[in-house]
N, C-alpha and C positions, 0 to 999 in steps of 0.2 A: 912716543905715541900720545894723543888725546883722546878721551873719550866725550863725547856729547851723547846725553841721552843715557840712563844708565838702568832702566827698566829692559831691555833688550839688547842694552850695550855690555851690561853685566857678562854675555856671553862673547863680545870682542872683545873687552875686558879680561877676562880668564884665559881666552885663545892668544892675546898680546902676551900677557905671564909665562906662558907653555913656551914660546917660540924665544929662542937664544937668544934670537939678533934683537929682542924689545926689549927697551927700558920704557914702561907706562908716566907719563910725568905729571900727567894732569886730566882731571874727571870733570862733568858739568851736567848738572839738573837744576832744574825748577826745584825741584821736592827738596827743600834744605835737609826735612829726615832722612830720604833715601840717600842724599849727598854725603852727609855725615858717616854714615852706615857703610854705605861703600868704601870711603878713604880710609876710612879705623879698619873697617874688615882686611885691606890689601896694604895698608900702608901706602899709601898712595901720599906723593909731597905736595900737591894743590889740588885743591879743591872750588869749582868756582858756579857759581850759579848764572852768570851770563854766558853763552858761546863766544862774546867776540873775548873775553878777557882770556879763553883759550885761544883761539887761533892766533890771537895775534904775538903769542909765545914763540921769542925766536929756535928755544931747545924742541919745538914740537915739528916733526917731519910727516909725519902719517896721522891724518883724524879720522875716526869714524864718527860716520853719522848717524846716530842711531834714536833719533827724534821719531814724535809721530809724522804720520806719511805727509801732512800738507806743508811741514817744516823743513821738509828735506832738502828743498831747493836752493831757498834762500842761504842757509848753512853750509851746504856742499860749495858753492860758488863763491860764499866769501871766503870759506877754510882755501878754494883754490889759487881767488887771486891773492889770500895772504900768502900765497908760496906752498903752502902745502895740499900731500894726495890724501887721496878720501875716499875711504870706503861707505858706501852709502848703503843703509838696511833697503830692504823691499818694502815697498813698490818704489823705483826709483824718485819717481814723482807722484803727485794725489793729477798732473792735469796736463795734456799733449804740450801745454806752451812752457809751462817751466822744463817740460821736457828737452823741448827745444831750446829754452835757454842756459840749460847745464851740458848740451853738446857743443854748443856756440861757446859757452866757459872752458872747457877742456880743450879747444883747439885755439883761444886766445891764451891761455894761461901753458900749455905743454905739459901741465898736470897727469898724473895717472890717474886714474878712476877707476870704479872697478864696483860692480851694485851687489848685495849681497844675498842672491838667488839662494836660499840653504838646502834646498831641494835638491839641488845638481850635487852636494856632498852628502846626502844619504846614503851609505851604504846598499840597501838593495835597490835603491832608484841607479846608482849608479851600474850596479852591476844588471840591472838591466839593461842598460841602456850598450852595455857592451855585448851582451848578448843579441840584441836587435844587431848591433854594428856587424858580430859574427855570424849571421844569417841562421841565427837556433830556431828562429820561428819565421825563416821566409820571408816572405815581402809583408810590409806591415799594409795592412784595410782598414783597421777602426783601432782606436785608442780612444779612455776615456780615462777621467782621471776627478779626484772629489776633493773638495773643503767642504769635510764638516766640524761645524765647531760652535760649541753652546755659548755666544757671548755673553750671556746673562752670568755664566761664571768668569768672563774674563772679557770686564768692560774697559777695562785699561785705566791706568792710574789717570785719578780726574773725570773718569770717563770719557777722554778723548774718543776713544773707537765708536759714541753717541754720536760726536760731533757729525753737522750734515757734509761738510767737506769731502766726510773719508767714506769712501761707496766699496762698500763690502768685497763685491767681484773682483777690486782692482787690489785694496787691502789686503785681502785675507788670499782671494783667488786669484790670484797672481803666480802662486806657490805652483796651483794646479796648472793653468796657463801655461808657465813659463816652462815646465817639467814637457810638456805635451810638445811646446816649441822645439825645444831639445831634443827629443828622441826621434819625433816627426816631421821637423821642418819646420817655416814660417809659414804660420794659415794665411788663405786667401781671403775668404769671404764667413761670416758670421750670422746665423738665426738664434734670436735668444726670446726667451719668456721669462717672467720674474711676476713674483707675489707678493704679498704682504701678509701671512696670518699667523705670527707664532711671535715677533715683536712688534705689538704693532704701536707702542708708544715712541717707538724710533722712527726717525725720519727719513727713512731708507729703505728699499723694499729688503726683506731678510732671505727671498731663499731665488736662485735664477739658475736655468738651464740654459746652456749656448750650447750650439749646434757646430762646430767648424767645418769647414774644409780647406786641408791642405796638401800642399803640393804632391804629386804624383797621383791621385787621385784617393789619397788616404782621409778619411774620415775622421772626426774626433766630435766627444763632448766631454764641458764639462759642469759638474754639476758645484753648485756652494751654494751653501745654506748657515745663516750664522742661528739660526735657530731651535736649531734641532736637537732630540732630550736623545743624545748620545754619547761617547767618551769622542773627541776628539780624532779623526784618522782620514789620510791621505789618499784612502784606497785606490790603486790606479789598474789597469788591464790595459795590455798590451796585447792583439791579437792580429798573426803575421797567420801567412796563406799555409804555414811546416807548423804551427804550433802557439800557443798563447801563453803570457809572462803576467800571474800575477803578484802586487807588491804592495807595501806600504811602507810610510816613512818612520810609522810606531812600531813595528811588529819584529818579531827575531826569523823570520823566514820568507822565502822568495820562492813561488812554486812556477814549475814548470810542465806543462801538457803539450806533448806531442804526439806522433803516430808510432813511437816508439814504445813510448809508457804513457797511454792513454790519461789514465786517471794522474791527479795533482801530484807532482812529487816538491819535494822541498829539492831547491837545488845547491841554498847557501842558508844552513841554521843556524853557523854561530856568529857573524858581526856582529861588533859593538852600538849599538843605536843611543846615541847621545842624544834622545828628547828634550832633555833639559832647554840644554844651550843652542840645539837643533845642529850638532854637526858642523857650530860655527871654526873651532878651530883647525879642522881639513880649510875652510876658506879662506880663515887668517891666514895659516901657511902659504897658499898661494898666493893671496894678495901681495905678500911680504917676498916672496920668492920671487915673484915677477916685477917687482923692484929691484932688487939686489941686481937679477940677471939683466936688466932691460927688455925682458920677453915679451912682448904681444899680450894684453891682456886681455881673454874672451871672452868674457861676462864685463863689458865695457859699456861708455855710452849709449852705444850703437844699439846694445842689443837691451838693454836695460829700458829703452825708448818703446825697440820693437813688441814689449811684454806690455809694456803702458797701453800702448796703441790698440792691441790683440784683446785685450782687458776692457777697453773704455769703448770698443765696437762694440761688444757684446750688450755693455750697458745701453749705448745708445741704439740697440736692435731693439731694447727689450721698450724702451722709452718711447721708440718712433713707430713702432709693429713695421719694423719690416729688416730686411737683410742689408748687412750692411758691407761695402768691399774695405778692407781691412788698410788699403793704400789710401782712401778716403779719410783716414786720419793720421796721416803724417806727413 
């Protein structure tokens, strides 16, 4: 394994260590101190501050990507044509065309891919989502789901997450997006609004509401805001026609309301919630297991695009005032 990216690669990093079948061989940053730090910290045997002097390592089989969002592409596509699979962080890509051009890499190259949604390994996200699947709350009508998160604490090393490139909704709410995608289906069509009044020396509006609709006539929004004077949290609801599921991706409990037991009950209070590393090593494992096996990988190209697309309507709803059909970008 390589790692590119070692700010949020740190937790591919540690998720590679955990898993039997990985030997880590080689890390890469810009940040020569965070570079250092990592290799003494893991004992790691190379150390390298370009990407290509990673990829182009014939002992290296699997790299993750773990760069900021508008480097993703360029890195994911050359790790693929040097011969190797790639786990790429979220948002797959910062833009619908590189998107386009890392599904076009993956079917010239016959690489695995695999984008690294951590929401879908949350513990109570997931066990929600098996509950919708076992019909505890009926047919789903409206879901909603939140990014909130005060980037003025967590501007990203360099302050990348400043940069005009990386548009918050797609960045940060993606998380939420892609979570709503999963339990809900693929939205059709998008109304979004967006503001500016809590960063407004950033080049980017900081807070935007999107409207969804998808398939079967189920409803959604989602709300992000990178500006908000709160603790960080994923809050999501879940409300089916028997009952409503709500969850988040920080918290130790998953409450359930139905006609049964009216008022909230917790339904699962002790999982483990790995905030840290966000639950990356349940993803490592499967990444790395749907290798070994040759399995179907489901968080692939395909649908790593489909999140981009879903993400970047919403922005251009809120840019263009008006609704936008979510096929119109892809």
């Amino acid at each position: 394994m390589g790692v590119i990216g070692l700010r949020m690669g740190r937790g591919h990093l540690e998720g590679y260590l955990k898993n039997p079948h990985c030997s880590v061989v080689a890390v890469c940053d810009t940040n020569k101190e965070t570079l250092s730090k990592i290799r003494d910290t893991f004992n790691i045997p190379v150390a390298v501050s370009e990407y290509q002097d990673l990829i182009s390592r014939s002992d290296i089989d699997i790299v993750s990507v773990a760069s900021p969002d508008f480097e993703h592409a360029e890195q994911s596509i050359a790790a693929m044509r040097a011969g190797k699979d790639v786990l790429c962080e979220k948002p797959m890509t910062a833009t619908i065309e590189d998107a386009r051009a890392i599904i076009a890499s993956v079917k010239e190259t016959g690489r695995r891919f695999m984008v690294g949604q951590t929401s879908r390994y949350a513990p109570g996200f997931a066990l929600a989502k098996k509950m919708v699947e076992r019909g505890d709350v009926g047919e789903l009508y409206y879901v909603e789901s939140e990014y909130a998160h005060d980037y003025q604490r967590a501007r990203g090393v360099g302050d990348w997450r400043v940069d005009p490139r990386r548009e918050p909704f797609l960045g940060g709410g993606c998380h939420a997006v892609d979570l709503l995608r999963w339990i809900a289906g693929d939205a059709e069509e998008v109304t979004a609004y967006s503001n500016h009044k809590c960063l407004t020396d950033w080049p980017v509006d900081d807070c935007t509401v999107a409207i969804y609709k998808f398939g079967q006539g189920v409803i959604g929004k989602v709300f992000v805001s990178i500006g908000c004077i709160r603790p960080y949290t994923m809050r999501t609801v879940l409300y089916g026609t028997e009952g409503t599921i709500v969850c988040d991706n920080t918290s130790k409990e998953i409450f359930l309301c139905n006609r049964k037991n009216f008022e909230q009950k917790p339904v699962f209070a002790s999982f483990p919630v790995d905030i840290i590393s966000h639950n990356m090593y349940a993803e490592i494992n499967e990444f790395v297991n749907k290798i070994l096996t040759g399995e179907p990988i489901l968080l692939n190209e395909i649908e790593g695009a489909k999140t981009v697309a879903t993400a970047l309507a919403a922005v251009k709803s809120a840019q263009e005032k008006r609704s936008v059909v979510i096929k119109e970008m892809l």
